[in-house]
Structure formats: C-alpha cells, structure tokens
PDB file of N, CA, C and O in Angstrom, chain B, residues numbered from 101:
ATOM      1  N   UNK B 101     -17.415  48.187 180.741  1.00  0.00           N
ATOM      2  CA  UNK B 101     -18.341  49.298 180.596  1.00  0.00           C
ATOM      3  C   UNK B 101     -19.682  48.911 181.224  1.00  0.00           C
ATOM      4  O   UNK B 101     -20.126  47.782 181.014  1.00  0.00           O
ATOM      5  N   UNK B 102     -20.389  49.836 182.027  1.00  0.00           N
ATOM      6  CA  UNK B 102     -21.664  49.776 182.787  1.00  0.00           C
ATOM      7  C   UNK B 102     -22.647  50.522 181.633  1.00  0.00           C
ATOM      8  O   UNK B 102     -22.408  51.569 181.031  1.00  0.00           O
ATOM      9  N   UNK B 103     -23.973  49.542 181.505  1.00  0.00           N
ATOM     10  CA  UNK B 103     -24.978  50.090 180.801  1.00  0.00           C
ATOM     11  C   UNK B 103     -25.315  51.572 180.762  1.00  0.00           C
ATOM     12  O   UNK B 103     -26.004  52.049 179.861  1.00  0.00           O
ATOM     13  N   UNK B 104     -24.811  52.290 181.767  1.00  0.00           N
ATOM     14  CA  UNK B 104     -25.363  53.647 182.438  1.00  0.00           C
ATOM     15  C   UNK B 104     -23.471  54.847 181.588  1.00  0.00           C
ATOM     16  O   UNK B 104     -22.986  55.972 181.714  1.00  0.00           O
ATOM     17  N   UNK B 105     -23.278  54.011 181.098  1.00  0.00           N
ATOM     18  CA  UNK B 105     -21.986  54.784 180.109  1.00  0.00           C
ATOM     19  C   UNK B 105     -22.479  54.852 179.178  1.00  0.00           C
ATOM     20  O   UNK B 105     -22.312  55.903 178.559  1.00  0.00           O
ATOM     21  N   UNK B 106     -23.221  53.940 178.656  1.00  0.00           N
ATOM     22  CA  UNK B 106     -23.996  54.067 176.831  1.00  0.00           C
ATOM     23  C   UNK B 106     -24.703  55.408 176.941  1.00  0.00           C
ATOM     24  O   UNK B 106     -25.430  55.731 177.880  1.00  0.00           O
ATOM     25  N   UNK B 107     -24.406  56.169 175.862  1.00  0.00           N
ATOM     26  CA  UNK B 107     -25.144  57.470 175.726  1.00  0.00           C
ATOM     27  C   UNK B 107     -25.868  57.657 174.183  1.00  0.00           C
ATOM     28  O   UNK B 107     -25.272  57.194 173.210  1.00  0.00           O
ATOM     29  N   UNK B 108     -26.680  58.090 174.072  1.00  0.00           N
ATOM     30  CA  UNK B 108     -27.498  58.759 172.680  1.00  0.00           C
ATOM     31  C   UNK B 108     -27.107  59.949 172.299  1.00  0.00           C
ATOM     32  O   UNK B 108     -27.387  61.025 172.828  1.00  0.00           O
ATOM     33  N   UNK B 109     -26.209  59.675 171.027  1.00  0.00           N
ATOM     34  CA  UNK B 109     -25.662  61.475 170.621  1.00  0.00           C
ATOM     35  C   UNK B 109     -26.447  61.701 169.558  1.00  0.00           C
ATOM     36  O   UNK B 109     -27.084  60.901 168.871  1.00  0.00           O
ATOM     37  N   UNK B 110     -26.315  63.168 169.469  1.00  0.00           N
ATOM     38  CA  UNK B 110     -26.621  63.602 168.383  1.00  0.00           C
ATOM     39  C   UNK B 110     -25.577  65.060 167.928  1.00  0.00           C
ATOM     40  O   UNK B 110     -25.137  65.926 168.683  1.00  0.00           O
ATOM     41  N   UNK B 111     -25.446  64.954 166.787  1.00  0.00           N
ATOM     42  CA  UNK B 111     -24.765  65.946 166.057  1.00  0.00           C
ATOM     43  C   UNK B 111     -25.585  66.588 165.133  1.00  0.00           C
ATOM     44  O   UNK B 111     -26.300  65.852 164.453  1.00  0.00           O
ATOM     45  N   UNK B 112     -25.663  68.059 164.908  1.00  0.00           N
ATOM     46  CA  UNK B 112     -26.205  68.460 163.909  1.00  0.00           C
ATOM     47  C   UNK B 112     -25.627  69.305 163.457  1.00  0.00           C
ATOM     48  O   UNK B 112     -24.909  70.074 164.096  1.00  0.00           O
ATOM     49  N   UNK B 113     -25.793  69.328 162.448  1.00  0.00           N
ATOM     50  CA  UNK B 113     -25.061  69.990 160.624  1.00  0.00           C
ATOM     51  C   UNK B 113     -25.659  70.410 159.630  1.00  0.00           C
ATOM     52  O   UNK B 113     -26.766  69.944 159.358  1.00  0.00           O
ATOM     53  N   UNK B 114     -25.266  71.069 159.105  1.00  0.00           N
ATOM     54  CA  UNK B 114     -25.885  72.090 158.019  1.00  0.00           C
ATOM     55  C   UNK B 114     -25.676  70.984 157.086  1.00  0.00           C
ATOM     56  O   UNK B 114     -24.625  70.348 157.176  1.00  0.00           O
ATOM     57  N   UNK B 115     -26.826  70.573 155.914  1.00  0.00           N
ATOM     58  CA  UNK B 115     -26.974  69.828 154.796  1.00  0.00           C
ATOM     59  C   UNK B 115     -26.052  69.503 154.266  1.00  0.00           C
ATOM     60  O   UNK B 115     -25.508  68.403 154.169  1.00  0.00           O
ATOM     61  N   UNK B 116     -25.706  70.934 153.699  1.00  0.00           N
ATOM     62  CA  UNK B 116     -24.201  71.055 152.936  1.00  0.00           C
ATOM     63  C   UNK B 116     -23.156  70.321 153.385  1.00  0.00           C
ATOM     64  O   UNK B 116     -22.213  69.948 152.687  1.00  0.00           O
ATOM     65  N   UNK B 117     -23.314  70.095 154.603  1.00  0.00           N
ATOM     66  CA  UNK B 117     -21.860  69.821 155.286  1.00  0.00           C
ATOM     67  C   UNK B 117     -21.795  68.367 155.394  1.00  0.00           C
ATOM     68  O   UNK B 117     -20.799  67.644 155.372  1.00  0.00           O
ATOM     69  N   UNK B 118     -23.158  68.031 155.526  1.00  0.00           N
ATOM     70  CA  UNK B 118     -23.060  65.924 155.817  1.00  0.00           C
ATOM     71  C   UNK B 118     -22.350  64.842 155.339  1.00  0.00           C
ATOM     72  O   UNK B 118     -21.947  63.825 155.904  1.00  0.00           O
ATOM     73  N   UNK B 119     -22.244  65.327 153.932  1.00  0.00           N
ATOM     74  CA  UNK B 119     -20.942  64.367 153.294  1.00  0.00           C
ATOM     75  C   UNK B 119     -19.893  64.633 154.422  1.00  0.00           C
ATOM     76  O   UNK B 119     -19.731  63.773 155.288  1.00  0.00           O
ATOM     77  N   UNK B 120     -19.207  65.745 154.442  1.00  0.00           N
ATOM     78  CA  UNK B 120     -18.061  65.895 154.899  1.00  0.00           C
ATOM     79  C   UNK B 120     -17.783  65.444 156.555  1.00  0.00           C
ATOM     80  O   UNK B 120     -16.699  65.013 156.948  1.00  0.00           O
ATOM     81  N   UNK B 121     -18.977  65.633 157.417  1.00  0.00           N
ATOM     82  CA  UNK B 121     -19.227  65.174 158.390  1.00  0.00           C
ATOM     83  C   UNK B 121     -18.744  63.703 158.319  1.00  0.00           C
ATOM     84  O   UNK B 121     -17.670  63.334 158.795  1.00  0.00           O
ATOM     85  N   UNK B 122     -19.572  62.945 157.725  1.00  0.00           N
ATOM     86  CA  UNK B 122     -19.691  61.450 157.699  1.00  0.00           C
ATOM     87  C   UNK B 122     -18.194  60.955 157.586  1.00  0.00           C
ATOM     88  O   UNK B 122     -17.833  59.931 158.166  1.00  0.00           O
ATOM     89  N   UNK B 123     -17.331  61.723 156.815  1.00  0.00           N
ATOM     90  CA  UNK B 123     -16.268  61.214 156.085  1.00  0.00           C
ATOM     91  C   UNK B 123     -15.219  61.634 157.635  1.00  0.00           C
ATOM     92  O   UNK B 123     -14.275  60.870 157.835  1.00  0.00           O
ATOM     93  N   UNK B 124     -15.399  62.671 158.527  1.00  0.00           N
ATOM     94  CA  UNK B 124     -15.110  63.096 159.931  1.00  0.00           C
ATOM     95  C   UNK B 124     -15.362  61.922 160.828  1.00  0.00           C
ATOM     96  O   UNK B 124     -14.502  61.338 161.486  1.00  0.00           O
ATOM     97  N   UNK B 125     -16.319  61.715 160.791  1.00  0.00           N
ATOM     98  CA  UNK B 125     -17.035  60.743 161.511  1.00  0.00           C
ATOM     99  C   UNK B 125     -16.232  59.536 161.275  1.00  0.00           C
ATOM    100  O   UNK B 125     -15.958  59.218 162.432  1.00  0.00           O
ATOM    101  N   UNK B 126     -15.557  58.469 160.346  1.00  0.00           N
ATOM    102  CA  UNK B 126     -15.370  57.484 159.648  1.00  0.00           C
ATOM    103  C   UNK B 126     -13.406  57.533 160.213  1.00  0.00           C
ATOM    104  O   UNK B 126     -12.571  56.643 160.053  1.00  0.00           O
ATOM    105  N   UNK B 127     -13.268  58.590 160.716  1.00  0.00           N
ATOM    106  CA  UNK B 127     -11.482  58.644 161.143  1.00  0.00           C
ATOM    107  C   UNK B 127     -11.525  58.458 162.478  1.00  0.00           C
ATOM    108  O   UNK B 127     -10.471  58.649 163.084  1.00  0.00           O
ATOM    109  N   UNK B 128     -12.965  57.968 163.398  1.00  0.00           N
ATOM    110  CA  UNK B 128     -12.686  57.799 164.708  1.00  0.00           C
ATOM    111  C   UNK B 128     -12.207  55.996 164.901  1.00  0.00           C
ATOM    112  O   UNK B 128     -12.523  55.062 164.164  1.00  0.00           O
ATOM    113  N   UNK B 129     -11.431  55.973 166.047  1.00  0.00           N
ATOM    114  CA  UNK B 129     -11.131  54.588 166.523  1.00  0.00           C
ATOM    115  C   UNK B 129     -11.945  53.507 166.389  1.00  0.00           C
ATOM    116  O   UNK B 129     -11.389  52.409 166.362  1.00  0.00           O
ATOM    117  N   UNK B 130     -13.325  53.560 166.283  1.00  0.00           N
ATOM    118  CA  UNK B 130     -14.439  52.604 166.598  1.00  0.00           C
ATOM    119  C   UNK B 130     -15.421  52.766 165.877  1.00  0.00           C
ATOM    120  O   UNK B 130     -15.989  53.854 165.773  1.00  0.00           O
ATOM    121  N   UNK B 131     -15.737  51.817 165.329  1.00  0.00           N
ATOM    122  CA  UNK B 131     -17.363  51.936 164.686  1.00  0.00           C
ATOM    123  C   UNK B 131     -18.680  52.805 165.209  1.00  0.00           C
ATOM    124  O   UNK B 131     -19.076  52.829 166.375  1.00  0.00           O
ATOM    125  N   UNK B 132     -19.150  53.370 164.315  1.00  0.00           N
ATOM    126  CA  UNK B 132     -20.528  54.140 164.632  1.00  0.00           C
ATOM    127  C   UNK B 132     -21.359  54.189 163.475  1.00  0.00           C
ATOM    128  O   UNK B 132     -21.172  54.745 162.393  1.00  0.00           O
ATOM    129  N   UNK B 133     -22.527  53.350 163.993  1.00  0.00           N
ATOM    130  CA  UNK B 133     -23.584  53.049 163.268  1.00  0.00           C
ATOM    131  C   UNK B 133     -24.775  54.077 163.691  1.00  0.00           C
ATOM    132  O   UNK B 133     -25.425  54.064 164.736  1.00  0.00           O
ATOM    133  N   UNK B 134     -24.879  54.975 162.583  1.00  0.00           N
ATOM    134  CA  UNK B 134     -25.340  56.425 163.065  1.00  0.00           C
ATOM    135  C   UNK B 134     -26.969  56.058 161.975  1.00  0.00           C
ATOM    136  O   UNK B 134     -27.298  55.150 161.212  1.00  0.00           O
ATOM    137  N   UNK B 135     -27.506  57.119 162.386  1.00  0.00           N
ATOM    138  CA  UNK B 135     -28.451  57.593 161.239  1.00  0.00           C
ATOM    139  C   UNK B 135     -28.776  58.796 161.672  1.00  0.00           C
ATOM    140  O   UNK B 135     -28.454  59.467 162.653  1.00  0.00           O
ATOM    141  N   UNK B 136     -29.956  59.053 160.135  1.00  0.00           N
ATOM    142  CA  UNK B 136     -29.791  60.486 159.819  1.00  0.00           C
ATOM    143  C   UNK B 136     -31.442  60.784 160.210  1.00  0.00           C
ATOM    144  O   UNK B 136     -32.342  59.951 160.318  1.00  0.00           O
ATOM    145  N   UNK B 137     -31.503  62.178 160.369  1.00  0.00           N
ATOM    146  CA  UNK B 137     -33.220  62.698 160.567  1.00  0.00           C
ATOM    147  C   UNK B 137     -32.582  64.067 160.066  1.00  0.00           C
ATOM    148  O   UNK B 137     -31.505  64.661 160.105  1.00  0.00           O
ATOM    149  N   UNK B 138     -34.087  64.246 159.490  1.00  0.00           N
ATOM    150  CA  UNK B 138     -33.881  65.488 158.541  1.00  0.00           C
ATOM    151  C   UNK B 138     -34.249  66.956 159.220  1.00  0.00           C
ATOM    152  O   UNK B 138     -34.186  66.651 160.411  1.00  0.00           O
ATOM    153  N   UNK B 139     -34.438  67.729 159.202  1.00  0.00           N
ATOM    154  CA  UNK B 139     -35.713  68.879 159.706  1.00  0.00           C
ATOM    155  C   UNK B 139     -34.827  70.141 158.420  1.00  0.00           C
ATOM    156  O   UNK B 139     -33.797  69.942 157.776  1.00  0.00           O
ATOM    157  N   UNK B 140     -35.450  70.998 158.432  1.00  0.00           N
ATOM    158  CA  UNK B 140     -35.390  71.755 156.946  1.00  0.00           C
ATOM    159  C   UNK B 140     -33.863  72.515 157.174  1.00  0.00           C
ATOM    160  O   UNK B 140     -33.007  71.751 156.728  1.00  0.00           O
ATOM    161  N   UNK B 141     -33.519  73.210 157.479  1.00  0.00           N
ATOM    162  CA  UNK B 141     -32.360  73.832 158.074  1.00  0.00           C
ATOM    163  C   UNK B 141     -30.593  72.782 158.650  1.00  0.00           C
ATOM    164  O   UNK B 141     -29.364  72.729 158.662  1.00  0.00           O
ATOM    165  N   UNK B 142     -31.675  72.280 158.955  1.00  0.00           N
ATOM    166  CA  UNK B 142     -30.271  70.921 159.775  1.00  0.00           C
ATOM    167  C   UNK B 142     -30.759  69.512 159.520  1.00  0.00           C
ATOM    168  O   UNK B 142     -31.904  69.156 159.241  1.00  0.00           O
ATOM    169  N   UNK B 143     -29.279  68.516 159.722  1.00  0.00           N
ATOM    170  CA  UNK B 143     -29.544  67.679 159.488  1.00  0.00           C
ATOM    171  C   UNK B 143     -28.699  67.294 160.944  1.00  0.00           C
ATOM    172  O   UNK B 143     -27.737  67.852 161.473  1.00  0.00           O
ATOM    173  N   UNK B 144     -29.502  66.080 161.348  1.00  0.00           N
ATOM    174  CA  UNK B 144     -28.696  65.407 163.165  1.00  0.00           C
ATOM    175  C   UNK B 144     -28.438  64.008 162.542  1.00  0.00           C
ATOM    176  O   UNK B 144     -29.229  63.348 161.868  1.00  0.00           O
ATOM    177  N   UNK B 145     -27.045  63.659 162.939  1.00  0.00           N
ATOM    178  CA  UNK B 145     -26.633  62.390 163.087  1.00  0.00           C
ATOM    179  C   UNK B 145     -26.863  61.693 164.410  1.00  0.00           C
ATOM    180  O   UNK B 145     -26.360  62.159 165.433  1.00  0.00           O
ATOM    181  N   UNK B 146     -27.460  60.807 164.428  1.00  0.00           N
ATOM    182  CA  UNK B 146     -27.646  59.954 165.809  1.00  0.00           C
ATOM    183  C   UNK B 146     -26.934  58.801 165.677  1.00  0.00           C
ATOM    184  O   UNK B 146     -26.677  58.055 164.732  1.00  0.00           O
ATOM    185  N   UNK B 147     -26.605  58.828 167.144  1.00  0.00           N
ATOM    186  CA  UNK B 147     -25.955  56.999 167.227  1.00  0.00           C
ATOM    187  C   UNK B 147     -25.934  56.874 168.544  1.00  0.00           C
ATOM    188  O   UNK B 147     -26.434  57.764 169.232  1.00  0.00           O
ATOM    189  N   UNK B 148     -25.341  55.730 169.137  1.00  0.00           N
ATOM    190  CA  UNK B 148     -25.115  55.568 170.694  1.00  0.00           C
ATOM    191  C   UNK B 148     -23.591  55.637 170.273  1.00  0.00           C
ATOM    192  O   UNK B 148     -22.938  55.672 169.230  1.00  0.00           O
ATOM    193  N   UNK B 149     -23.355  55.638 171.741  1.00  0.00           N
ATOM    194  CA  UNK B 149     -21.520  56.140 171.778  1.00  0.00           C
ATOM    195  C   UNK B 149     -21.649  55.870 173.351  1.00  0.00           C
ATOM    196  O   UNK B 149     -22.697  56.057 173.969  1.00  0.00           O
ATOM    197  N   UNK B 150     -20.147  55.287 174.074  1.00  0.00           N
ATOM    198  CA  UNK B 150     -20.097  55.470 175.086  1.00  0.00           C
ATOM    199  C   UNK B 150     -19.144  56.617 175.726  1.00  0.00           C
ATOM    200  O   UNK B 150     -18.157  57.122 175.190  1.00  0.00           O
ATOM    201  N   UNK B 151     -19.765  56.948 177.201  1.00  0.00           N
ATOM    202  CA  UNK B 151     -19.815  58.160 177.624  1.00  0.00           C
ATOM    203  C   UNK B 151     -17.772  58.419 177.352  1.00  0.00           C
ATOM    204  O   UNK B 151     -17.449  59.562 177.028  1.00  0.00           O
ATOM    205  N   UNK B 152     -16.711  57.450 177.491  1.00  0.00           N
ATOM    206  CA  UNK B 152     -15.680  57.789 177.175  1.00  0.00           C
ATOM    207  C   UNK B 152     -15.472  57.963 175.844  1.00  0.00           C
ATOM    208  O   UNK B 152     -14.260  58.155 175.743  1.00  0.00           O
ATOM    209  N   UNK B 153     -15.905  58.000 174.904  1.00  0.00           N
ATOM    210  CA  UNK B 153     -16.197  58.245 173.432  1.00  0.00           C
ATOM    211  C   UNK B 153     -15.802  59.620 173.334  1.00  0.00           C
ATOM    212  O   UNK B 153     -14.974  60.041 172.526  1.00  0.00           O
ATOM    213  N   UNK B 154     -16.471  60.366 174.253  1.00  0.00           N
ATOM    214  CA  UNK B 154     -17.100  61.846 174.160  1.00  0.00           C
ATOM    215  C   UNK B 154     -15.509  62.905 173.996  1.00  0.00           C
ATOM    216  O   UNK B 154     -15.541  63.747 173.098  1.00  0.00           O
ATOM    217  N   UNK B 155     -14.534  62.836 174.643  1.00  0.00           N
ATOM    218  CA  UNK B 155     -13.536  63.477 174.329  1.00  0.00           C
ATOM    219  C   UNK B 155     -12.920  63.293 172.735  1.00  0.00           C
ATOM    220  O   UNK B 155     -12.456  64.248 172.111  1.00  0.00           O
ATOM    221  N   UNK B 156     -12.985  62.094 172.263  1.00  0.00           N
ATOM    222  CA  UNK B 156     -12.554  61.866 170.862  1.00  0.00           C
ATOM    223  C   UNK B 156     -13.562  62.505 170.323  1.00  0.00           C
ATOM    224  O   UNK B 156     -13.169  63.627 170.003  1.00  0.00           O
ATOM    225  N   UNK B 157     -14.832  62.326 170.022  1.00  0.00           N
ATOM    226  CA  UNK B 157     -15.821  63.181 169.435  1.00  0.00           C
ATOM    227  C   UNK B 157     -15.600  64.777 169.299  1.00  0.00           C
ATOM    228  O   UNK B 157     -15.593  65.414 168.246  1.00  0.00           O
ATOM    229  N   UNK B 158     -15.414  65.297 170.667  1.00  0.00           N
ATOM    230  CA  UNK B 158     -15.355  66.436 170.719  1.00  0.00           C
ATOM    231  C   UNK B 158     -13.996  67.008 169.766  1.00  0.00           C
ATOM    232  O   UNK B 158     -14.057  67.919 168.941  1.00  0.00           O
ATOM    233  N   UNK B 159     -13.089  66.412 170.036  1.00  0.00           N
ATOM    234  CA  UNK B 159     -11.508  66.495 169.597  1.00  0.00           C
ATOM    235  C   UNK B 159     -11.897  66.401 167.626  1.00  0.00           C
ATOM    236  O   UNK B 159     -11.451  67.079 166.700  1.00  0.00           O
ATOM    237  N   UNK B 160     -12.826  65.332 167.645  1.00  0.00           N
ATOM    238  CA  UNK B 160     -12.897  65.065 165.635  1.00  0.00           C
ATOM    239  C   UNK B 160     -13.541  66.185 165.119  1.00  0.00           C
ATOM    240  O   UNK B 160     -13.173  66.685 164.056  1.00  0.00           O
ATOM    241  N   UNK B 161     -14.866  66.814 166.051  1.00  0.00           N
ATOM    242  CA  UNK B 161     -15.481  67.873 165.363  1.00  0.00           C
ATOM    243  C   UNK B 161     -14.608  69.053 165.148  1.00  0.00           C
ATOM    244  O   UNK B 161     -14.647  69.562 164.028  1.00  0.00           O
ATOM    245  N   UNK B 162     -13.553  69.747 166.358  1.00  0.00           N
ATOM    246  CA  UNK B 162     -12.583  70.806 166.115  1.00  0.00           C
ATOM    247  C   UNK B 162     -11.811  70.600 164.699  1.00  0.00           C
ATOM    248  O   UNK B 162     -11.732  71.307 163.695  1.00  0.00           O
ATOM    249  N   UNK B 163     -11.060  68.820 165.187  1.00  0.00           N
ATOM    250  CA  UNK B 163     -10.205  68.817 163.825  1.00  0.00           C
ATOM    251  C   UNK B 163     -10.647  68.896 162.563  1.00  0.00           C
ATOM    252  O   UNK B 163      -9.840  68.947 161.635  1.00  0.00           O
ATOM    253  N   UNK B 164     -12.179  68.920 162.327  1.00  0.00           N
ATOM    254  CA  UNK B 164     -12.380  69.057 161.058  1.00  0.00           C
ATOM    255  C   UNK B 164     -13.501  69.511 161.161  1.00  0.00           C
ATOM    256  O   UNK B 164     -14.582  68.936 161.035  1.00  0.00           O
ATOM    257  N   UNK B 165     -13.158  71.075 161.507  1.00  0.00           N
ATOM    258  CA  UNK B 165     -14.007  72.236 161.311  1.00  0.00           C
ATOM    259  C   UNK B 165     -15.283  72.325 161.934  1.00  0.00           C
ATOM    260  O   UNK B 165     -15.803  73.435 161.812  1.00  0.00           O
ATOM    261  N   UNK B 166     -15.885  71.545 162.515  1.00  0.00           N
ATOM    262  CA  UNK B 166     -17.026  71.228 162.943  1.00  0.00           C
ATOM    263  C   UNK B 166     -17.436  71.913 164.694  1.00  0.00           C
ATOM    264  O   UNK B 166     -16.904  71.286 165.610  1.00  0.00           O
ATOM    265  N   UNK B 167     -18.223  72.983 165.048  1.00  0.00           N
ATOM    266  CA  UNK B 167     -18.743  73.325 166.007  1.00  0.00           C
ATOM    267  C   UNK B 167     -19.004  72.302 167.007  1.00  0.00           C
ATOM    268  O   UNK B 167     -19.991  71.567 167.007  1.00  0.00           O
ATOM    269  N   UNK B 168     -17.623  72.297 168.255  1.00  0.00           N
ATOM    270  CA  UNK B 168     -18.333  71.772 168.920  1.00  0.00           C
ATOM    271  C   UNK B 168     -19.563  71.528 169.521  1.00  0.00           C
ATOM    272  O   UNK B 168     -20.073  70.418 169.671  1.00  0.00           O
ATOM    273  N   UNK B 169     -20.205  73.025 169.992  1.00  0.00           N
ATOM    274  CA  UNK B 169     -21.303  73.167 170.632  1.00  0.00           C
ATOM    275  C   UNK B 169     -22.811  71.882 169.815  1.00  0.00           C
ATOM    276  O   UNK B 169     -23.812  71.490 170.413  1.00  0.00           O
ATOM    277  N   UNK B 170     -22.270  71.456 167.912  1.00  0.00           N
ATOM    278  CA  UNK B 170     -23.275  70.807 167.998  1.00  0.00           C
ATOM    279  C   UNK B 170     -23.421  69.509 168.146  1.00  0.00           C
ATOM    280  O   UNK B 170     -24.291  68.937 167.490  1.00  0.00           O
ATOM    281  N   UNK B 171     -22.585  68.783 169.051  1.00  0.00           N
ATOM    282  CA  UNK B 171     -22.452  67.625 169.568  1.00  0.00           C
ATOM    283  C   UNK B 171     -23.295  67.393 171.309  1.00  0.00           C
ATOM    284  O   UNK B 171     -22.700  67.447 172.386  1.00  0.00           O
ATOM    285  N   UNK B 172     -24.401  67.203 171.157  1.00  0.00           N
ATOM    286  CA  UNK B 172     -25.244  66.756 172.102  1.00  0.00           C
ATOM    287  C   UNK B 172     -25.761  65.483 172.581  1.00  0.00           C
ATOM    288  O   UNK B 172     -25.993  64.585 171.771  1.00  0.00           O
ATOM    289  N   UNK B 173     -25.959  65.326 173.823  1.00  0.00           N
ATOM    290  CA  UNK B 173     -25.775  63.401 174.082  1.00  0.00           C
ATOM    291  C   UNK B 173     -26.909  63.924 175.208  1.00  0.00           C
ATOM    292  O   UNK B 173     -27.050  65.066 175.646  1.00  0.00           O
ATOM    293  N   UNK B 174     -27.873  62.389 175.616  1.00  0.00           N
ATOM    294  CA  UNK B 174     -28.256  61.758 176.996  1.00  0.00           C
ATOM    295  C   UNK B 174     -28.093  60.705 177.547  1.00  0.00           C
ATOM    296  O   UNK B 174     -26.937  60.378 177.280  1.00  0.00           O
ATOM    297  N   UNK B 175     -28.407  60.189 177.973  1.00  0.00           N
ATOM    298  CA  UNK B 175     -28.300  58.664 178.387  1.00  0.00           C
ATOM    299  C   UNK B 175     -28.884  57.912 177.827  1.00  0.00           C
ATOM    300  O   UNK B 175     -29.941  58.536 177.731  1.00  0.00           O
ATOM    301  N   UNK B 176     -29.137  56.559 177.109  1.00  0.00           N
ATOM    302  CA  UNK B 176     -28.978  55.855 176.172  1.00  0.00           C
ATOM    303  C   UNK B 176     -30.407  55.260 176.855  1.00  0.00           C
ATOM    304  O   UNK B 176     -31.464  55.348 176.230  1.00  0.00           O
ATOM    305  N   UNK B 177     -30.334  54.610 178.279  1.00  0.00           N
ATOM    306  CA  UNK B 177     -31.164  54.024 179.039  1.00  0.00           C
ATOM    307  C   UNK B 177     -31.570  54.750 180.041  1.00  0.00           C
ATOM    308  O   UNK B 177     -30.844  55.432 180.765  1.00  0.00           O
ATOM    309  N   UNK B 178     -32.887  54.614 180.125  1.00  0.00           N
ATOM    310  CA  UNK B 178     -33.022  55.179 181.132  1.00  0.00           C
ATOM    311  C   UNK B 178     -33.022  54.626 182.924  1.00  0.00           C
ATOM    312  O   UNK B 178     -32.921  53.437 183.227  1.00  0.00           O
ATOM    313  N   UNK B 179     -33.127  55.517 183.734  1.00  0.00           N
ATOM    314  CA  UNK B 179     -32.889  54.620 185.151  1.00  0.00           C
ATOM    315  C   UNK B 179     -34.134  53.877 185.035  1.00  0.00           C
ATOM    316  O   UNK B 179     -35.026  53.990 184.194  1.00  0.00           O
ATOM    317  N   UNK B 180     -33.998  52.841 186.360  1.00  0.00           N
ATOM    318  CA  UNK B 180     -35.062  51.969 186.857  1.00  0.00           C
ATOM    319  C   UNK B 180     -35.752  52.625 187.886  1.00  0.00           C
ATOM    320  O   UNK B 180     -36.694  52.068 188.450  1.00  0.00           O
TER     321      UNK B 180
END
C-alpha cells in the first residue's frame, strides 16, 4: 500500500443509531480505530481506512441498514 491510499472517512449517523453503527462497524475484516465528534443532529465516526477498504464499507452500511450516501472520505495526507 502507497501512503496516497490512506484515506480519512467519515460516517455520519443519527444519535440514536451509534450503538448500532459501532456494532456494524466491528463485523468488518480489519481493525478501525475510529472516534466520535458530536454536532446536535448527527453524530460522525472518523477513522483512516485505506482507499481499498471503501467497497467493504460501502457493502457494511447497506447490510445493516445504514445510508450509503453517509459514508464520506479524503485523503489522509496531503500532496507535497
């Protein structure tokens, strides 16, 4: 893997839903050491993930109910 695959995701979720998220989150192949930020309405899970990550991600939020659309990423690093 090339540094320029590491990406910064974020997911966001309705309050209510974060337990259940996390427990979504916890059935993927690989560790993710996420954290949480609040804002009143939603809550975003952040973590890094690499950019081949992103199809399993997408695939965990469908399987368990979760809007894809709120799975958002950039690049982890930026260029030189």
């Amino acid at each position: 893997m090339h540094l320029a695959d590491l990406l910064f995701v974020t997911v966001s979720v309705p309050p209510r839903e974060i337990e259940r998220f996390l427990d979504a989150l916890g059935t993927l192949p690989y560790p993710v050491n996420f954290r949480l930020r609040y804002e009143e309405w939603q809550t975003h899970v952040e973590f890094p993930a690499y950019r081949s990550w992103l199809g399993d991600l997408q695939k965990m939020l469908v399987r368990h109910g979760f809007e894809p659309a709120s799975l958002r990423y950039r690049p982890a690093v930026a260029a030189a």
